[in-house]
N, C-alpha and C positions, 0 to 999 in steps of 0.2 A: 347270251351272257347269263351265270349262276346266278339266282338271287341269293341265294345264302353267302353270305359275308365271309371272307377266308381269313380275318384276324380273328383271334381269340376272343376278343371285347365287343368285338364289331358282333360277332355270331350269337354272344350271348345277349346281347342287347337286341338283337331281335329276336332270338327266342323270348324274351320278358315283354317285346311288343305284341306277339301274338300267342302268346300260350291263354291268358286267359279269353282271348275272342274268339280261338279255335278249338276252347272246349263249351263255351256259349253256344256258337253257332254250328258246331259240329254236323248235322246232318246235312244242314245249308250249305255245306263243301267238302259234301260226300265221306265225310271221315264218319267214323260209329265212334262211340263213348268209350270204349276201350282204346281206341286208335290216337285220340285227343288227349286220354289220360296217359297214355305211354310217352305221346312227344311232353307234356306236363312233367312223368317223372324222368324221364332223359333230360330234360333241362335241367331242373331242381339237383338232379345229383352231380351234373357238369359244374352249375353254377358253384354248388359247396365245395366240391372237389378242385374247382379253381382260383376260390377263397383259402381254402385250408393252403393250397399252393403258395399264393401270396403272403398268407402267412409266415409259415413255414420260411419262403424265401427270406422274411425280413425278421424274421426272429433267426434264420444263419446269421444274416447282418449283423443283427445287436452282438451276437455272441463269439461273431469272428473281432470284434471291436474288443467285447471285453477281456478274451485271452491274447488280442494283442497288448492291450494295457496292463494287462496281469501280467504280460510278459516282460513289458519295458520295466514295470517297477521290480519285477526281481532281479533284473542285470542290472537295475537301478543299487536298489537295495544291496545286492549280491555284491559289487563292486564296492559300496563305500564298509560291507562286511571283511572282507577280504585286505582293505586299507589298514582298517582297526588292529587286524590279526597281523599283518606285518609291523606295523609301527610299536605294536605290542611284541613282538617276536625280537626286533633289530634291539629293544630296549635290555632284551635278555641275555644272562653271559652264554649260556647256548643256546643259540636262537632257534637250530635247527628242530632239538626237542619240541618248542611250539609247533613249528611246521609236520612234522611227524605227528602230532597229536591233531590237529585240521587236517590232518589226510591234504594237504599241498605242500608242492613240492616247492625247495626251500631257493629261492632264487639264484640264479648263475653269473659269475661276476661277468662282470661286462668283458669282450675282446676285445684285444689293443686294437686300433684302428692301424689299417695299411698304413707305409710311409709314402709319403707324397708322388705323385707321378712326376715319370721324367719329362722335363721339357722337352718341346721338340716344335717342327715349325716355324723355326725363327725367323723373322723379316727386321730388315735395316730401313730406316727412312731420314736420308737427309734434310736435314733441318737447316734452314737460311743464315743462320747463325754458325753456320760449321758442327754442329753438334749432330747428334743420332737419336736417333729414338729406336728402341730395341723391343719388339713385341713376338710373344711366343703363347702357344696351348700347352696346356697340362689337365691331363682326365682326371682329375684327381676323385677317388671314391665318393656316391652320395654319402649323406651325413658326419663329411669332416669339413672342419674347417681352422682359422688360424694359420692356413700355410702362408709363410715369406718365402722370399727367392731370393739366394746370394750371387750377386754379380759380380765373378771375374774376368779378369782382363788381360791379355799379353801383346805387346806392342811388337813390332818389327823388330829382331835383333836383341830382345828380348829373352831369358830363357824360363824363365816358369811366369806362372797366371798369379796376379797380384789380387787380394781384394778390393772392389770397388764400391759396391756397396749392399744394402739389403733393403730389397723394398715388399712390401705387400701385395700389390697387384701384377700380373702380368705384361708389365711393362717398365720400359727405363730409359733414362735421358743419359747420355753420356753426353756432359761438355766440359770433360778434360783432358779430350784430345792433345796432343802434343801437333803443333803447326807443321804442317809439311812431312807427316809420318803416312806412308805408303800402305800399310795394312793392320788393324787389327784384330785380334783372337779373343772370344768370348765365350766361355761357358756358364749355364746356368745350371742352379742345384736349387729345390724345394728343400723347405725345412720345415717339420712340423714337431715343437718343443726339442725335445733331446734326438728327435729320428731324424734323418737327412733322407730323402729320395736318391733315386741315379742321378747323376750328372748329364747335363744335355751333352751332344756330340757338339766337338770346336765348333765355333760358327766364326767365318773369315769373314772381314767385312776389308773392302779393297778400293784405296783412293789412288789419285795421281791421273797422269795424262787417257791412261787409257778407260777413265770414266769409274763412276761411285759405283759399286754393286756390294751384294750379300752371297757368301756360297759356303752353305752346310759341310764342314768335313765328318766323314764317317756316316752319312746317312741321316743327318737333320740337316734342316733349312728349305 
């Protein structure tokens, strides 16, 4: 087994345990005065050269600390500079002049957002009361919102789709059903302010002897 220590601390801590008793007793263990003063300045310059190390290491520390702090306060700073200069800008009858003279460039109006997605999806669920409850998906883009859904309706024998109503969420009660009516037709349409979405594809929903169901025409449901 080595007696010399393989950590860095470890090794230099016994070099500082026997550098001065093995230039004391130097001949007592065969070493000559040159031999004892060499492992003397082999320490000595390890030892500083692994301070200055330490050093060094923790003064990177301090100084990666304070150019990230100098950093934060000038995105800081930077940010509420740039607030100033627009609200100073927007206040102006040409705004853009400001902007042109800050060398930034002068903001872009916003894009109309998408019109609503089409419904699609539909499922019917009979309700113990004779009513329906009509539930459907719509992807509608991140970052919009405010869409309603207009619900109409064509009954058996019927020839166009009546409004029935508009609700907010993705879903709807029908209970005004007409007693003992065999089938009806529903489409759904998003609307968001003046824009309307597609229209979902008819969705049948189908009572009487041969049992309640829902069946998509055109490729929803």
């Amino acid at each position: 087994m080595s007696i010399l220590p393989t950590t860095v601390q470890d090794l230099l801590d016994f070099a500082d345990a026997h550098d001065d008793q093995w230039v004391n007793v130097a001949a007592q263990i065969g070493l000559t005065t040159a031999q004892a003063a060499l492992f003397r300045t082999t320490y000595l310059t390890a030892r500083s050269e692994y301070n200055n190390q330490l050093a060094a290491e923790e003064a990177k520390r301090a100084a990666t600390m304070r150019a990230q702090n100098a950093v934060r306060d000038l995105r800081r700073v930077g940010g509420d500079t740039l607030r100033l200069i627009k609200a100073f800008a927007e206040n102006q009858p040409k705004p853009n002049v400001v902007y042109e003279a800050a060398l930034i460039p002068a903001p872009q109006p916003p894009s109309p957002a998408p019109p609503p997605a089409q419904p699609t999806n539909i499922r019917a669920i009979l309700n113990p009361e004779g009513s329906i409850t009509l539930r459907w998906n719509a992807a509608n883009p991140r970052g919009t919102s405010g869409t309603i859904y207009t619900i109409q309706r064509k009954l058996d024998g019927e020839s166009a789709f009546m409004l029935l109503n508009t609700v907010g969420t993705k879903a709807y009660t029908d209970a005004s059903l007409p007693a003992g009516t065999p089938s009806a037709q529903y489409v759904i349409t998003g609307k968001r302010g003046d824009t309307s979405g597609p229209p979902s594809s008819p969705f049948v929903v189908m009572f009487g002897v041969g049992g309640f169901g829902g069946l998509g025409v055109g490729g929803a449901g």
